[in-house]
N, C-alpha and C positions, 0 to 999 in steps of 0.2 A: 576357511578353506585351506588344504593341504597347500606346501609351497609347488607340489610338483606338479597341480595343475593348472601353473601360471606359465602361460606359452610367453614369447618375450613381446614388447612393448611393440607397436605399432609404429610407435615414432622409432622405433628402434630396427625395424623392417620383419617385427611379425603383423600373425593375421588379427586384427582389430576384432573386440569384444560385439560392434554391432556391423552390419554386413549395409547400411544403409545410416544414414546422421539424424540422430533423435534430438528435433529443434530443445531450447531451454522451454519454449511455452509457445504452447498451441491451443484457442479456444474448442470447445466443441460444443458447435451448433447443432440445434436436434431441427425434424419438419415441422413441429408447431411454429418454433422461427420463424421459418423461411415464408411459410404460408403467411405468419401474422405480419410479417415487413413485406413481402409483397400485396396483402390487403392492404396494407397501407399504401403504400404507392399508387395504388389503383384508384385509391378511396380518393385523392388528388389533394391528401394533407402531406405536407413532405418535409412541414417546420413543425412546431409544436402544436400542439391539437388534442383533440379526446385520445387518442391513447397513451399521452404521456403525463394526461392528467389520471388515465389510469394506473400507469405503472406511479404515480407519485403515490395514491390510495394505497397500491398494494406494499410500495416500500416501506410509507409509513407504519402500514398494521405489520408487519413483516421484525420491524426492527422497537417497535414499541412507539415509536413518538408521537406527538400531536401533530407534525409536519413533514413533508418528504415536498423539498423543491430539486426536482430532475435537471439538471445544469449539464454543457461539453463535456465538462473533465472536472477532477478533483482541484487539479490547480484554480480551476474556477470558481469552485467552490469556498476553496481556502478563500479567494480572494475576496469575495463578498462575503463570508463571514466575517471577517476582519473589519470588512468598512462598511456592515450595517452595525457592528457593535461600535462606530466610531474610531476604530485605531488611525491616527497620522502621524503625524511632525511632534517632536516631544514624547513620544510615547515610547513604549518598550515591550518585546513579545519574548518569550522567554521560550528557546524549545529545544531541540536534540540536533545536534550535528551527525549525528548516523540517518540522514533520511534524503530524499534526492532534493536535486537543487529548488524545484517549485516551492518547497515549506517554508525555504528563507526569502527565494526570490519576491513571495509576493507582499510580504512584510517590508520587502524594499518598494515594492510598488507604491505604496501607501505613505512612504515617506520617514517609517518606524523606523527602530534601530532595531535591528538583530542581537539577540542574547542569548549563548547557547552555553549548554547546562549538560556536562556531560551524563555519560550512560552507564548502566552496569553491566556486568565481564559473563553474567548469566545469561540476561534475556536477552540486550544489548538494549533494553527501551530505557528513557530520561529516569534517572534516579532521583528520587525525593528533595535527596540531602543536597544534593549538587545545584538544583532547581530554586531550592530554600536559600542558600549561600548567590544566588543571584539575583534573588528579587529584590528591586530598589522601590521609591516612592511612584516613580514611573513607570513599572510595570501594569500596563490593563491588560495582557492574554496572557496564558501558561500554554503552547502548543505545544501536547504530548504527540507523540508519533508511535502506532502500535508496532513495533518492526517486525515483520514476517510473517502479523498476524498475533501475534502474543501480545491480550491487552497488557496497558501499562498499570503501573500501582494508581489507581483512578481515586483509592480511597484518602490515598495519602496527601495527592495531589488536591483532592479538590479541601482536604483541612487545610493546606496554606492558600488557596484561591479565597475562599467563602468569607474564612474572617476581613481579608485583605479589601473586598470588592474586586476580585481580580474576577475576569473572567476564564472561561476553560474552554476550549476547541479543540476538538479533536482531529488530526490527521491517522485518521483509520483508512487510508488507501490500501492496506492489505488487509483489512479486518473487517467486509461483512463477512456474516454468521460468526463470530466472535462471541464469545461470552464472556461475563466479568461479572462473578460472585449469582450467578444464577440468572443477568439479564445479560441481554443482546446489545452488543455496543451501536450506538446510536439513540439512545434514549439517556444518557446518564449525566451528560454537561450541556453550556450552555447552546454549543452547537457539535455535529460533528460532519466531517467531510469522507465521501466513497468515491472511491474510483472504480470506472467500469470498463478500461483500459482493454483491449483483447487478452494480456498475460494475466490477469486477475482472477478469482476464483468466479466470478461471471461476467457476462459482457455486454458493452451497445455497443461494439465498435469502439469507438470513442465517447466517453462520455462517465457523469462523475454525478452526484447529488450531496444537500445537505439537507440533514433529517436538525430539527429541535421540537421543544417542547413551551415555546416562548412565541406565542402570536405575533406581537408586533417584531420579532427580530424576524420572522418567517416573511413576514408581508413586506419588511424593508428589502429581505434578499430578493425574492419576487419582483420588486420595481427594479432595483438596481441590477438583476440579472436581464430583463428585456428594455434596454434603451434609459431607464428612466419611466415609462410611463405609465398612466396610472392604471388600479389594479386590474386584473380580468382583461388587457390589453390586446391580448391573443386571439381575443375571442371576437374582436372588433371583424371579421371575415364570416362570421355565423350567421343564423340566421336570430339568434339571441342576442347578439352583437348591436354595436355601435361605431359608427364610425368615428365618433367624437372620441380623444384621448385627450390627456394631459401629462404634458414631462414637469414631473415631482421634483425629478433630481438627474444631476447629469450622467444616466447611468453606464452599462458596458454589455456586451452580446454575446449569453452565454448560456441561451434558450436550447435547452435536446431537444431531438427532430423526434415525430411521430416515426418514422420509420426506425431509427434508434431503438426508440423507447418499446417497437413492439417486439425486438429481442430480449430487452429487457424484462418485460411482461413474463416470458418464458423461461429467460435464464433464471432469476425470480424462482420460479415454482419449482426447479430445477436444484436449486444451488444445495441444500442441505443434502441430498444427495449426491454432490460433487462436493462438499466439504467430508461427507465421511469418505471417499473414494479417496481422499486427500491426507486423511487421518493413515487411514489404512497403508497406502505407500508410504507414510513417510513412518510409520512405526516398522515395517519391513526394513526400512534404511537403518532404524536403530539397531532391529535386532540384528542388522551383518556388521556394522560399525563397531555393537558392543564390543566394550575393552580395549579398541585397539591404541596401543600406544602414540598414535600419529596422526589422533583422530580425535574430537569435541566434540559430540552430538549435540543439538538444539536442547534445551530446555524446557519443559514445562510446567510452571507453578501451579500449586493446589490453587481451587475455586476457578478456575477458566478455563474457556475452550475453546484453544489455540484454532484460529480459522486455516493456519498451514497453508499460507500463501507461498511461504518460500518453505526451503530447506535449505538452511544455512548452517553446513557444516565448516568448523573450521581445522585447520592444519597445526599442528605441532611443529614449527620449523627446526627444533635442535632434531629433533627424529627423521628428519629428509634429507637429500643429498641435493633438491629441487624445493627454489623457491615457490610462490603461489602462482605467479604466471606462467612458468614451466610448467606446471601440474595442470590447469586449463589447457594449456595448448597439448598435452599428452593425452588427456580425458579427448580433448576434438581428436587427436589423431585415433581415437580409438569409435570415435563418430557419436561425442556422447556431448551433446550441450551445455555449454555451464556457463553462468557469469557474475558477477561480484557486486553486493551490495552493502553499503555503497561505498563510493568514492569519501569523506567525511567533509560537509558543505566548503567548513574552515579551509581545508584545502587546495581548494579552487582558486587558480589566480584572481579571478577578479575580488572576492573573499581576502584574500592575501595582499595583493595588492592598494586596492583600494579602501578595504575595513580596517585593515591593521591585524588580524588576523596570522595566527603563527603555529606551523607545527609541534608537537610537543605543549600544546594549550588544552587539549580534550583529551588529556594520555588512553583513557579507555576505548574512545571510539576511534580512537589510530589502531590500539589493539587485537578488536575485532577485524576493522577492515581487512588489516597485513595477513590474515591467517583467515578470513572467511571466503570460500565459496557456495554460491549455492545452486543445488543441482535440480531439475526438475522433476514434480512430485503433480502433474496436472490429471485431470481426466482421462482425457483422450490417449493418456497411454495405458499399456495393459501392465497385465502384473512381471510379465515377463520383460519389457522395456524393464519397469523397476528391479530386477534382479541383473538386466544387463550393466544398469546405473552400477549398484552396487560392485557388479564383479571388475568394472573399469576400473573402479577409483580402488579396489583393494588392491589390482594386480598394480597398479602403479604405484602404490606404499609399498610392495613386497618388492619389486626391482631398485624401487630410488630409495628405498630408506638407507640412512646415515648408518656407517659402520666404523667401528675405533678404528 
């Protein structure tokens, strides 16, 4: 864009790029939704039920697996993946400090120790070599983490899992519709975890699943996600049902509701169509970005299909006159939502404090953070949102860039 059609900064008391504040992430629900979760409501199932045993059918064939257990949230899912594959006390999970706090948190749950491996300066996902360089005799999981949606090197990762007996779990909360090397992530390791969070590329509200291809670790996470008890437990209210159960194991409560799940049903049949919607702004974002000196566009490696959860552009700070957080707070004055991920786990006081934990320990995933934000590439906006994105964050390069 010409410099001379840059009106001055909002924060600087011109008129703002958008006349109204375009949230970071907004779902968007269509009427087959709304119909299928109020059928549900009506139908007087309001916890788990027939259609979350459907939406588990359709995820599973959806992503490849032999399994699809529909669980609250991803965090849930991490969690019972971990502790049907047995992780506790003595053990070690190996995974990426650029991911939010759930992926380490729940490895504390279970009594593990945390081992993070940092990332690369391209995709920002767990590097091989760094992961390889961590692994001890106690390592039983590698938790990759896709970031943004860009699978990680899966094939690399699992040549040091496989000979090891390590296992592999994936933290794909930005990665359905994801591709890696011509299949859909969720069919490729021992287990992997989704999040269906509202900001995600689909949704239940709240809620998460884990797809494998491994019967009995499916059926372990199935007891351990309702209470412990034993299998087909849900169904003890039917009219196929039983009232008789048994608690197996002392499980945890992290059963999706039929009303949930009957968004998800839809969002589902939905999503590929809102990943290329996804695709499409965020290459719009490339091609205004192209070249500019104060600017790092995302990356995307041959053989995948970036699911474009985020758009995570990062900043050139010798090129600015405005640090990263000045630069969000100029983007908001200009009514344009943006926010940063992530914080890097390491960094977190209790992380710091109580692990031992030290900045300057993950140098790449400090790298990204200090210079990434990312701006919203969802659905439910139009193309012209996406052109306003763009024209925010260039007129604020063009006013705050660094001059001799």
């Amino acid at each position: 864009m010409p410099t001379t059609e840059f009106e001055p900064l909002a924060a600087d008391g011109g008129p703002p790029v958008r006349g109204t504040f375009l949230p970071f992430g907004l779902p968007l629900i269509g009427e087959e939704e709304k119909r299928e979760a109020l059928a549900a409501i009506e139908s007087g199932w309001l916890t788990t039920g027939p259609r979350t045993q459907q939406f588990a059918e359709d995820l599973r064939a959806y992503v490849g697996a032999r399994h699809a257990i529909p669980l609250n949230s991803c965090t849930g899912a991490l969690h019972l993946s971990l502790a049907a594959l047995g992780v506790g006390p003595g053990d070690e999970v190996v995974t990426s400090p650029l991911t939010f706090c759930s992926t380490a948190n729940v490895i504390l749950h279970l009594g593990a120790k945390v081992v993070f491996a940092d990332v690369d300066r391209e995709t920002y996902n767990i590097d091989p070599a760094a992961v390889e360089a961590a692994l001890t005799p106690r390592t039983k999981v590698i938790l990759p983490v896709h970031f943004a949606g860009h699978p990680c090197d899966m094939d690399a990762l699992h040549a040091l899992a496989r000979p090891r007996g390590i296992k592999v779990v994936e933290d794909a909360a930005h990665a359905i519709s994801a591709e890696y090397r011509g299949r859909r992530i969720g069919g490729l390791s021992d287990a992997t975890c989704f999040s269906f969070y509202p900001t995600k590329n689909m949704t239940t509200g709240e809620g998460g699943a884990v797809t494998t291809n491994d019967d009995a670790l499916a059926e372990r996470v199935r007891v351990l996600a309702l209470h412990g008890m034993s299998k087909d437990a849900w169904k003890r209210y039917t009219h196929a049902g039983s009232w008789y159960y048994e608690v197996v194991v002392p499980g945890y409560k992290y059963n999706l509701t039929d009303p949930a799940a009957a968004l998800g049903i839809h969002q589902l049949r939905r999503l590929d169509g809102f990943t290329t919607t996804r695709e499409r702004y965020s290459r719009a974002l490339d091609d205004a970005f192209a070249g500019h000196p104060a600017l790092i566009t995302p990356a995307v490696r041959d053989g995948i299909r970036h699911a474009r959860h985020l758009y995570p552009l990062l900043l050139r700070p010798e090129q600015l006159s405005v640090d990263r957080g000045q630069f969000i707070e100029a983007l908001k004055a200009e009514n344009i939502g943006a926010t940063v991920n992530f914080i890097p786990v390491h960094l977190h006081p209790y992380y710091r404090e109580r692990l031992g934990f030290e900045a300057g320990q993950f140098p790449n995933a400090e790298w990204v953070y200090e210079r990434e934000i990312s701006l919203p590439v969802y659905p439910r906006m139009t193309p012209s949102d996406v052109q306003e994105v763009a024209r925010a964050v260039l007129k604020i390069c063009h006013w705050k860039r660094r001059t001799s």
